[in-house]
C-alpha positions as CSV (number, residue, x, y, z in Angstrom):
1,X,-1.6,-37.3,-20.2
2,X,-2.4,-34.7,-22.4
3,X,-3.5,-31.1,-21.8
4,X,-6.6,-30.4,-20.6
5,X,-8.5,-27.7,-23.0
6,X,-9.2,-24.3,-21.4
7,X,-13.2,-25.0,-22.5
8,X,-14.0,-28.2,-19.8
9,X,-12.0,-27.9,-17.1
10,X,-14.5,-26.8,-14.4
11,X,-16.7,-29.7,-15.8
12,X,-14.3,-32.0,-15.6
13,X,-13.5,-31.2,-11.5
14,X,-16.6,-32.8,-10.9
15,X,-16.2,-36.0,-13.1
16,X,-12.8,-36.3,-11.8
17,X,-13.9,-36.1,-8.1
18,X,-16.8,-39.1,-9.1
19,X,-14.0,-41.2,-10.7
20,X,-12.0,-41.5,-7.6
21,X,-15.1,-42.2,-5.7
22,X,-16.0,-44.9,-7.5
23,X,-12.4,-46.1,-7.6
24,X,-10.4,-44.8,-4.9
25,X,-7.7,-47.4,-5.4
26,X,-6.9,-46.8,-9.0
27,X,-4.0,-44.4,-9.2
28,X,-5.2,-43.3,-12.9
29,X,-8.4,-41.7,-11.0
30,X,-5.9,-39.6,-8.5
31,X,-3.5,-38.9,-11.2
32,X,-6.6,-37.3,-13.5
33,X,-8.1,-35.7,-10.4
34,X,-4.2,-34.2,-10.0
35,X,-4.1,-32.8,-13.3
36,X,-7.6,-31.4,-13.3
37,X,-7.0,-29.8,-10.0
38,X,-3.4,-28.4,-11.7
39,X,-5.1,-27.2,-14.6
40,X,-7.8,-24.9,-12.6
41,X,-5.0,-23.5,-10.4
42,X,-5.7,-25.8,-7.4
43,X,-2.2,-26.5,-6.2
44,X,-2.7,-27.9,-3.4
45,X,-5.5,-30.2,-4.3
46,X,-3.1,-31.6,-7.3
47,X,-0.7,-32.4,-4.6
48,X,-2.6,-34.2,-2.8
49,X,-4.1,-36.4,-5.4
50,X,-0.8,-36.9,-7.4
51,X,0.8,-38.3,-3.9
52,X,-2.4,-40.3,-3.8
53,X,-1.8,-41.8,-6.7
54,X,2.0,-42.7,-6.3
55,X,1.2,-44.4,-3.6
56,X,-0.5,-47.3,-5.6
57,X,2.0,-46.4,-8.4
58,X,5.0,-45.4,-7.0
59,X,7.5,-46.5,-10.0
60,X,5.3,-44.5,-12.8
61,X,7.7,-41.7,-13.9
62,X,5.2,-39.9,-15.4
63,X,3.1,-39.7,-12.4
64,X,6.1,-38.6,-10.5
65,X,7.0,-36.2,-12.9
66,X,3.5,-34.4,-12.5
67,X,3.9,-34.4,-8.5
68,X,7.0,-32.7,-9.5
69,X,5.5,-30.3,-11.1
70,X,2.5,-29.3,-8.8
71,X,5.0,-29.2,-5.9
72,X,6.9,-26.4,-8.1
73,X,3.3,-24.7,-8.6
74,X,2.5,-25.1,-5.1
75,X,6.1,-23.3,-4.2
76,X,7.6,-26.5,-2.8
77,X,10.6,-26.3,-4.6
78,X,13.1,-28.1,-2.3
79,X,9.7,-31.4,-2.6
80,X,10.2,-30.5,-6.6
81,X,13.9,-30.9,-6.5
82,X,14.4,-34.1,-4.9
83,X,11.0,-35.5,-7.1
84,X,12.3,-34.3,-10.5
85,X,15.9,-36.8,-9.8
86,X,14.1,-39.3,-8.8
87,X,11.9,-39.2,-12.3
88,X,15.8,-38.7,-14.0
89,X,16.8,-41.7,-11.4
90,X,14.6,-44.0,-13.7
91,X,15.1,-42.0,-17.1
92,X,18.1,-40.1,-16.9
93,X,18.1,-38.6,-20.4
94,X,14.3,-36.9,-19.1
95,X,14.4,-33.7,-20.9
96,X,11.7,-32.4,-19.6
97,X,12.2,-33.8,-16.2
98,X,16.0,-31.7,-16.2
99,X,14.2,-28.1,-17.2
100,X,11.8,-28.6,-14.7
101,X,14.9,-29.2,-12.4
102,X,16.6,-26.0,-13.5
103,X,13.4,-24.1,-13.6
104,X,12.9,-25.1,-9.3
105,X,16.2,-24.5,-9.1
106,X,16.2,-21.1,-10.6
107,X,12.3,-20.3,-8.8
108,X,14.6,-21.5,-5.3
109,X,17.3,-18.7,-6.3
110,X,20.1,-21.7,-6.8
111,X,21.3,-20.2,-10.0
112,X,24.3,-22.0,-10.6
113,X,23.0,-25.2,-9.3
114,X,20.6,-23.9,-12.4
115,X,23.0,-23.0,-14.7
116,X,24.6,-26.9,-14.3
117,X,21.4,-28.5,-14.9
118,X,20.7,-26.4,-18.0
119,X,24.3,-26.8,-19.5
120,X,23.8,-30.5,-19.0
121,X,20.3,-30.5,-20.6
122,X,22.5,-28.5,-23.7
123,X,25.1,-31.5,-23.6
124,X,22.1,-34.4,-24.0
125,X,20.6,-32.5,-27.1
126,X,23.8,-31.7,-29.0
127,X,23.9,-34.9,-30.0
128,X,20.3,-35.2,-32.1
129,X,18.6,-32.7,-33.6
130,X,16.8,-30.4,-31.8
131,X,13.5,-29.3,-32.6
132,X,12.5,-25.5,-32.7
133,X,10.7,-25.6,-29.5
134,X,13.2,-27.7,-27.4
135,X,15.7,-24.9,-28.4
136,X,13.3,-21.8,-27.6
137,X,12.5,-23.8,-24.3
138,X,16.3,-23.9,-23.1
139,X,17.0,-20.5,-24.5
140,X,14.0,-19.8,-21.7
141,X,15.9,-21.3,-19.1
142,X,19.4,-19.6,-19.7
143,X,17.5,-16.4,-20.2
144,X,16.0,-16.7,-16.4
145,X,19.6,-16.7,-14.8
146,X,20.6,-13.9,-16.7
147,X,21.6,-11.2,-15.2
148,X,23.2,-13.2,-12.5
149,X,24.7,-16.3,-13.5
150,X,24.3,-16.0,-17.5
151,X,25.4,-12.8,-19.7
152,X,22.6,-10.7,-20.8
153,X,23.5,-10.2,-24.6
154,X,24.6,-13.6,-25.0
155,X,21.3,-14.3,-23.6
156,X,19.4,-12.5,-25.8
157,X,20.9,-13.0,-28.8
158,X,20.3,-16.9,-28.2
159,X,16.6,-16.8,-27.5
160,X,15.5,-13.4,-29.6
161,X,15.7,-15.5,-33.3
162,X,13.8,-18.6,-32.0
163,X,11.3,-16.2,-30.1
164,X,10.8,-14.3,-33.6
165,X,10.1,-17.4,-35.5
166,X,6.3,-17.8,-35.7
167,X,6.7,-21.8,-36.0
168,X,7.4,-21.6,-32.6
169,X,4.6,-23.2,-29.5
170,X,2.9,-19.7,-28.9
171,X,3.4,-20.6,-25.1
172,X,6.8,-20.9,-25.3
173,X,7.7,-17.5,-27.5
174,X,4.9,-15.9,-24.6
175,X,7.3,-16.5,-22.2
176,X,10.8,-15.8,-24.5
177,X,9.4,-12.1,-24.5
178,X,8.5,-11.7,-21.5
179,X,11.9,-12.8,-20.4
180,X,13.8,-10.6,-22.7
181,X,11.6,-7.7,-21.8
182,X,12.9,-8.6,-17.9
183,X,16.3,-9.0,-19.2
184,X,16.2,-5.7,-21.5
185,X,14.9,-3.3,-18.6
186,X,17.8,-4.6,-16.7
187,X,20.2,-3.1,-19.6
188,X,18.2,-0.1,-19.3
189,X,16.8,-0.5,-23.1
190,X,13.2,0.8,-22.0
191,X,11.8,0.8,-25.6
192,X,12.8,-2.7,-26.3
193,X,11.5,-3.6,-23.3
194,X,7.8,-2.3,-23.5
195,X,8.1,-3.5,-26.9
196,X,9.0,-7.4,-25.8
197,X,5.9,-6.9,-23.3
198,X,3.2,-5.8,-25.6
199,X,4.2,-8.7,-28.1
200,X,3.1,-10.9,-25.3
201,X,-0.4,-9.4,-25.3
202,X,-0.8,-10.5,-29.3
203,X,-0.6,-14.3,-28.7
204,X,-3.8,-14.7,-28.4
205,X,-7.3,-12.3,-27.7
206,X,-8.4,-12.5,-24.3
207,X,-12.0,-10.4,-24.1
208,X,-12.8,-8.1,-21.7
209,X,-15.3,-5.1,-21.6
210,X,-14.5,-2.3,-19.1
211,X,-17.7,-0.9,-18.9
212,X,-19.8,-4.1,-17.8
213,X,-17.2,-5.0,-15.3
214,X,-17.5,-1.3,-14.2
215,X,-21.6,-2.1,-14.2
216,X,-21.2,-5.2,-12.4
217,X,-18.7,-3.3,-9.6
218,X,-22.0,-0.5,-9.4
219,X,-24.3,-3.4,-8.3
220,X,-21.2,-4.9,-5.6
221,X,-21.5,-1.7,-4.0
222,X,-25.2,-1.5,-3.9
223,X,-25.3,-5.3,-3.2
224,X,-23.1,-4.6,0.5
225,X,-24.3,-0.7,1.3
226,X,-24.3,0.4,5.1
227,X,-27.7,-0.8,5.5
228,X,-26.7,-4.4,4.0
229,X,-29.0,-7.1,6.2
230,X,-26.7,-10.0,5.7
231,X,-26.0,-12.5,9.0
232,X,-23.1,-12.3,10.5
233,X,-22.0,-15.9,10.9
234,X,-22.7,-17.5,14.5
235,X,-19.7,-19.0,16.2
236,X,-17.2,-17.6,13.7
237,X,-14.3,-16.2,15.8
238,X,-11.9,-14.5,12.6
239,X,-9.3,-13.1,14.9
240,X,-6.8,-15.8,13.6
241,X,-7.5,-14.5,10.4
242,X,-5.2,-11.4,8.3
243,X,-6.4,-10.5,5.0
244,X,-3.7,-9.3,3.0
245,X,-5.2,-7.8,-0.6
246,X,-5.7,-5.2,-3.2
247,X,-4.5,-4.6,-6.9
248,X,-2.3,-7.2,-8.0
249,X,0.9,-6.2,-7.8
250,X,0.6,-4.0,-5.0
251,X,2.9,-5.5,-2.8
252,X,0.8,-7.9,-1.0
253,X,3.9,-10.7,-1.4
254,X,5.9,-8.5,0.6
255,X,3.5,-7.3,3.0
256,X,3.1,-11.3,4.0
257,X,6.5,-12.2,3.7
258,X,7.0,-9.1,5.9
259,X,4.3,-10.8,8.4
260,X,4.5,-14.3,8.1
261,X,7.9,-13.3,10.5
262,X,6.0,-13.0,13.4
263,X,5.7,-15.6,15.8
264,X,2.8,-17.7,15.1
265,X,1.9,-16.5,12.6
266,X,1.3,-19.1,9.4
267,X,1.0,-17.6,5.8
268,X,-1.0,-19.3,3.6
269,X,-0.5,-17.6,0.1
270,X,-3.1,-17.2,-2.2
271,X,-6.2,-19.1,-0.8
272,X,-9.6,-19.0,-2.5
273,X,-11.4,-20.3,0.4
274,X,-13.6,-17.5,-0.1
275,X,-13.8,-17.4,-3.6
276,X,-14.9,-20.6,-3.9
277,X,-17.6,-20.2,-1.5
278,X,-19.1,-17.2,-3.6
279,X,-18.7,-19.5,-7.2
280,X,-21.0,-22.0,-5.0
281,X,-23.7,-19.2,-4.3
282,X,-24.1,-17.5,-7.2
283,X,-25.2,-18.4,-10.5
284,X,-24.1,-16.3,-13.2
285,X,-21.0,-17.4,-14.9
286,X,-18.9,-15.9,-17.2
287,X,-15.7,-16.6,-19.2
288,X,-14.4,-13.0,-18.5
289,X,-15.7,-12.2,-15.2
290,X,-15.2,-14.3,-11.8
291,X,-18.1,-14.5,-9.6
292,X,-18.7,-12.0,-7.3
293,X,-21.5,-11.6,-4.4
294,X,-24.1,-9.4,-6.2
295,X,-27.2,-11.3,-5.3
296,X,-28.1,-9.8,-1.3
297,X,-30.7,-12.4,-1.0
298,X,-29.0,-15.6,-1.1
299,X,-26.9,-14.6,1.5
300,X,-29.2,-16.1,4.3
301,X,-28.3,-17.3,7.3
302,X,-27.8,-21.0,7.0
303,X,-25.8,-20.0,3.6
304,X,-23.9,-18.3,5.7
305,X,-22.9,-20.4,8.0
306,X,-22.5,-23.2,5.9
307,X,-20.1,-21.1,3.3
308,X,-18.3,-19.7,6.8
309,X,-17.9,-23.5,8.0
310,X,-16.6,-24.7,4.6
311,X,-13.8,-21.8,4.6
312,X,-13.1,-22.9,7.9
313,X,-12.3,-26.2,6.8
314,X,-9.2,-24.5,4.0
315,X,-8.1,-22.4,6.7
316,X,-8.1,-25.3,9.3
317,X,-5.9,-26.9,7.0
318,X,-3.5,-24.6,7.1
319,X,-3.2,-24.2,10.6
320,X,-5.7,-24.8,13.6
321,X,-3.9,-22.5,16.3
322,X,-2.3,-19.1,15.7
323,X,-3.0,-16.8,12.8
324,X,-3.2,-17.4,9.4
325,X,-2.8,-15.0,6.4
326,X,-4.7,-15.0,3.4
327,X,-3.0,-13.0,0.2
328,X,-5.3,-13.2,-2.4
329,X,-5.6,-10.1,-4.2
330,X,-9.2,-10.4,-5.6
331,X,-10.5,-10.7,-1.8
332,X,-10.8,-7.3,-2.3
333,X,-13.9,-7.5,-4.0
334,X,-15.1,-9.3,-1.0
335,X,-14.6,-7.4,1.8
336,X,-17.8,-7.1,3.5
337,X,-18.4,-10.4,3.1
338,X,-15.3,-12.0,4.9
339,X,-16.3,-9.1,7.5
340,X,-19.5,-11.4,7.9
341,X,-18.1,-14.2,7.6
342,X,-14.9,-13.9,10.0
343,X,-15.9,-11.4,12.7
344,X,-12.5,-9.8,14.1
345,X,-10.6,-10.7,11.3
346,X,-7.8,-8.3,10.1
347,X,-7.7,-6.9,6.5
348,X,-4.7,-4.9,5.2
349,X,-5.0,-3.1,1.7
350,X,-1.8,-2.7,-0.1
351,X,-1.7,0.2,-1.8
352,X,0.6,1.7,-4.7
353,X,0.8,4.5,-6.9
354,X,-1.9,3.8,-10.3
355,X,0.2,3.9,-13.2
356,X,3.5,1.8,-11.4
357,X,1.1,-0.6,-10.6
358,X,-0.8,-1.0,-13.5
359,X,2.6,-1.2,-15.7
360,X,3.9,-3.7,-13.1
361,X,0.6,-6.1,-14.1
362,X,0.8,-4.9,-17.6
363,X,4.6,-6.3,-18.1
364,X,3.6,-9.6,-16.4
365,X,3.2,-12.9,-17.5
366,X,1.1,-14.7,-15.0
367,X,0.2,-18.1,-14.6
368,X,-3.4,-17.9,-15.0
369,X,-5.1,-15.2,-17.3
370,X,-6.2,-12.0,-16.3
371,X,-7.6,-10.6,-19.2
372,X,-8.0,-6.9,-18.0
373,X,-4.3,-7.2,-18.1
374,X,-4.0,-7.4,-21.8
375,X,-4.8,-3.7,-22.5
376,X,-3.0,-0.6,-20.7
377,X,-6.8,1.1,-21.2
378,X,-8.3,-1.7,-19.5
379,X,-6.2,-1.9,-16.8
380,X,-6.4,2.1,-16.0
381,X,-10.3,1.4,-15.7
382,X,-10.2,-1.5,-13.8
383,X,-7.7,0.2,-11.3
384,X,-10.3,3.2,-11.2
385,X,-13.4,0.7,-10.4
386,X,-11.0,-0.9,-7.3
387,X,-10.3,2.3,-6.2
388,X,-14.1,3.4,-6.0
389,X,-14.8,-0.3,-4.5
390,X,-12.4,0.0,-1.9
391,X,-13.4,3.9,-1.1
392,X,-16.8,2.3,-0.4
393,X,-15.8,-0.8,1.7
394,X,-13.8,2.0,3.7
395,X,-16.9,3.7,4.6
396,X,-18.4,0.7,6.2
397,X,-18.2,0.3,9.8
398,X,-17.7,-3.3,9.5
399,X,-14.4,-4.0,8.0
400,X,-11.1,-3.6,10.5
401,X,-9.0,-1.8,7.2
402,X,-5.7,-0.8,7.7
403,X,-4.1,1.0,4.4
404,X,-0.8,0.0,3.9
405,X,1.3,2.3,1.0
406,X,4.1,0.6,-0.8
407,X,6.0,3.7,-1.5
408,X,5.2,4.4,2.7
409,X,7.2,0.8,3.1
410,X,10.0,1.0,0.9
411,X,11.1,4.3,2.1
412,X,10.7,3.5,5.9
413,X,10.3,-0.3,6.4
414,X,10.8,-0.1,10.2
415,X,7.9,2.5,10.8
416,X,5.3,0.8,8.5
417,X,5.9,-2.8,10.0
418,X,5.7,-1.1,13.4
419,X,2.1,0.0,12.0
420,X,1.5,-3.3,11.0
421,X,2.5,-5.4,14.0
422,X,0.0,-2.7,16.2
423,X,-2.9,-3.0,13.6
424,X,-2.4,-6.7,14.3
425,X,-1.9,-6.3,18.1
426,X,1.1,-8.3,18.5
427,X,4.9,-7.3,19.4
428,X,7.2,-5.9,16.9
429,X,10.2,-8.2,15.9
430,X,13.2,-7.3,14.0
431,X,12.9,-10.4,11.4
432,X,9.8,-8.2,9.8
433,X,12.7,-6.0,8.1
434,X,14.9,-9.5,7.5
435,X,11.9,-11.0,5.8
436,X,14.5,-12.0,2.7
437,X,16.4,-14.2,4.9
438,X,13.5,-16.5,5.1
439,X,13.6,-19.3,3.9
440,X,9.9,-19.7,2.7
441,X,9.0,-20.1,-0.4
442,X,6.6,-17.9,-2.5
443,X,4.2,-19.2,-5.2
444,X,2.9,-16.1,-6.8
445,X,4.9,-13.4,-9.8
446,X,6.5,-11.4,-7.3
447,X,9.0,-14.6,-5.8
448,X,11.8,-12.9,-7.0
449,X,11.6,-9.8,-5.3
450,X,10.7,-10.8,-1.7
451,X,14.0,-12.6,-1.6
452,X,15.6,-9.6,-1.8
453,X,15.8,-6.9,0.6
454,X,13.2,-3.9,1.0
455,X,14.6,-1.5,-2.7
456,X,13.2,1.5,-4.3
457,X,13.6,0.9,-7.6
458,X,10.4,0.2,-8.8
459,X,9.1,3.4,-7.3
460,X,8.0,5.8,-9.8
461,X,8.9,3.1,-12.6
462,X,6.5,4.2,-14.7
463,X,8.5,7.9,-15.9
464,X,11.1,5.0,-17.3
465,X,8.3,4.5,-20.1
466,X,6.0,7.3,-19.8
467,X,5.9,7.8,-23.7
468,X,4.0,4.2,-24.0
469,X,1.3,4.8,-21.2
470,X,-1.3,7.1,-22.7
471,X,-3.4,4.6,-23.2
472,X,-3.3,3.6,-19.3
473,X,-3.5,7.3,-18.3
474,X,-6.8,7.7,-20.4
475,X,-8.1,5.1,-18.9
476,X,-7.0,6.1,-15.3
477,X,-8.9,9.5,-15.8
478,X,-5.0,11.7,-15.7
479,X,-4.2,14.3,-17.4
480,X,-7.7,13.9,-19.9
481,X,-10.6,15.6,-18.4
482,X,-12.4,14.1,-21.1
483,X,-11.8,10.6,-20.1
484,X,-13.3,10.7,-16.5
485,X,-16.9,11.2,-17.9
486,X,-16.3,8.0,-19.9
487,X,-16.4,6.4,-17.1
488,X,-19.7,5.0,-16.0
């Protein structure tokens, strides 16, 4: 089935929703409803309807191989694993169906159960000619174990010619870069690291305009003042509910991982039952802004408790006794909404230092685009409009906010989970600190790191490439007194 174009995919949610109405026994329908539902982000809605659709198809390897793949989106990796053999059961020479082996392999931190996969995937295409891409796309596989289980220079010098050759599938040389860039930092070659992350911004032009996001941030504020009128939702009890959010990249994977060790206590990742529910209310769209609740008046009371009652039905989902954690970063612009929406709920804002975490989202190469991500000025506005968002939401008397520092965690991880657990209300346990020794999987850019334990080294990371960030220090306002009254 062949990729869905960036330009119809919310359309097609809806056609693909009719299709398995009409036919809710044809596996096709499912399988199209899967990769629609994979294409928008919805992991585990592509689950659900790939598994649908095996079970009237259960031999179709290509079907399988899709499951596969949303299981490795949704963080299932082990489910990935054992799906990805069983596609290589029925055609072992599966190239495709062996890298996305590795690639769970390598997301699970099994990196020389990786590293055998991917020299087994080199063995099948000695022996025919390989194509440009199918050699930048194993290069990109090596490249991932390395430091660990591959050698650094050998990795580079492998993947840095095929990344370099503009023939190449500009996904593909996207994601060579941003893996040298990884790879460089960790030989301490800052300039050719910056330099490997800025190619990635030239693939293609994402458009963003600071100031109308910073206009449309003005009229949030206004939109949920003090003397805001909106309901609160009737028969909403959100104590089960722990809000975990701020600037990407703030440490909000750790501060769940760090949680989700309490006793029952479920995480749920990156939910957009809000989100969603917001997309449904208002009308304006926009290809470089996601909807956000800036029209007061349609929150009435029975959209309110019909939005409340449809979240309810995600989070249910999840888990129907004991709390449940919601990580998604952009519920930050939603904050006295979910206050509505969830009375007693818990919200903690992660919080790091400006310019570490803009670099941190700056050297990224996420999933889905964020195009206020693709200029260091950009993101040094958007960081200054969150800031003033969330200095507003903490002057409500709504929200139950509890601040939580990175740089306050790394440096004293028992004190600041002792905060936490209070804040929460339930009984401190030791596993907070041992939160790498979980065996939970995480879906989101910062996998990698929560499996280690609690470090410092990305404290103050950004004096490592100060001479590349004045760009993101105009646009955060430092050091420029001009550039503060540029902001609007």
């Amino acid at each position: 089935m062949s990729q869905l174009s960036s330009g119809n995919q919310s359309g097609l949610l809806a056609k693909a929703m009719k299709l398995v109405q009409m036919a809710p026994r044809n596996p096709r329908a499912h399988d199209f409803l899967g990769v629609v539902n994979a294409t928008l982000g919805r992991h585990r809605e592509a689950i659900e309807a790939h598994a649908k659709a095996l079970e009237y198809l259960p031999n179709d390897a290509d079907i399988r191989h899709r499951y596969a793949q949303a299981l490795q989106r949704g963080g299932r990796y082990e489910e990935a694993i054992v799906e990805y053999e069983r596609v290589l059961y029925r055609r072992p020479d599966d190239f495709r169906a062996i890298r996305g082996k590795a690639s769970a392999q390598t997301d699970l931190g099994n990196l020389d159960d990786a590293y055998r996969t991917l020299k087994e995937l080199e063995k099948l295409v000695d022996d025919k000619p390989a194509t440009l891409n199918i050699k930048l796309a194993i290069a990109t596989s090596f490249i991932r174990l390395a430091p660990d289980a591959f050698d650094p220079e050998e990795a580079i010098a492998k993947i840095k010619p095929l990344a370099e050759d503009e023939a190449g599938e500009p996904g593909l040389r996207i994601n060579a870069f941003f893996q040298m860039g990884r790879v460089y930092e960790k030989l301490k070659r800052y300039d050719d690291a910056f330099a490997c992350w800025a190619k990635t911004k030239t693939f293609k032009h994402l458009n963003w305009d600071p100031d109308a996001h910073s206009r449309r941030i003005d009229r949030l504020i206004e939109c949920w003042s003090e003397d805001c009128a909106v309901p609160i939702a009737k028969n909403s009890d959100g104590s089960r509910l722990v809000y975990i959010l701020g600037m990407m990249r703030s440490g909000t994977s750790l501060t769940e991982q760090m949680v989700a060790q309490i006793d029952g206590v479920t995480p749920g990742g990156e939910m957009n039952a809000v989100s969603r529910r917001v997309a449904e209310v208002e009308q304006e769209r926009s290809p470089m802004f996601r909807p956000l609740p800036l029209t007061r008046s349609r929150y009435t009371a029975p959209v309110m408790e019909r939005i409340t009652r449809d979240a309810w039905s995600m989070y249910n989902d999840i888990a129907r006794q004991g709390r449940i954690t919601d990580k998604q970063p952009f519920n930050c612009f939603f904050v006295p909404l979910i206050a509505r929406m969830f009375p007693g709920c818990k919200i903690i804002h992660c919080v790091r230092d400006a310019q570490d975490c803009c670099l941190s989202n700056y050297m990224q190469s996420f999933a889905r685009p964020h195009p206020q991500t693709n200029e260091l000025y950009w993101l040094g506005r958007y960081h200054r409009d969150y800031e003033r968002m969330m200095d507003a939401w903490r002057s409500l008397s709504l929200p139950n906010i509890m601040d939580l520092h990175y740089e306050d965690t790394v440096a004293d991880p028992e004190g600041q989970s002792r905060r936490v657990a209070e804040f929460l209300g339930v009984d401190w346990t030791e596993g907070m600190l041992n939160y790498h020794q979980s065996d939970r999987s995480v879906r989101t850019a910062s996998r990698e790191q929560v499996r280690k334990p609690i470090y410092k080294s990305s404290v103050k990371k950004h004096e490592l490439y100060t001479e590349h960030l004045g760009e993101l220090r105009r646009g955060l306002g430092i050091g420029d007194s001009t550039s503060a009254a540029e902001q609007p």
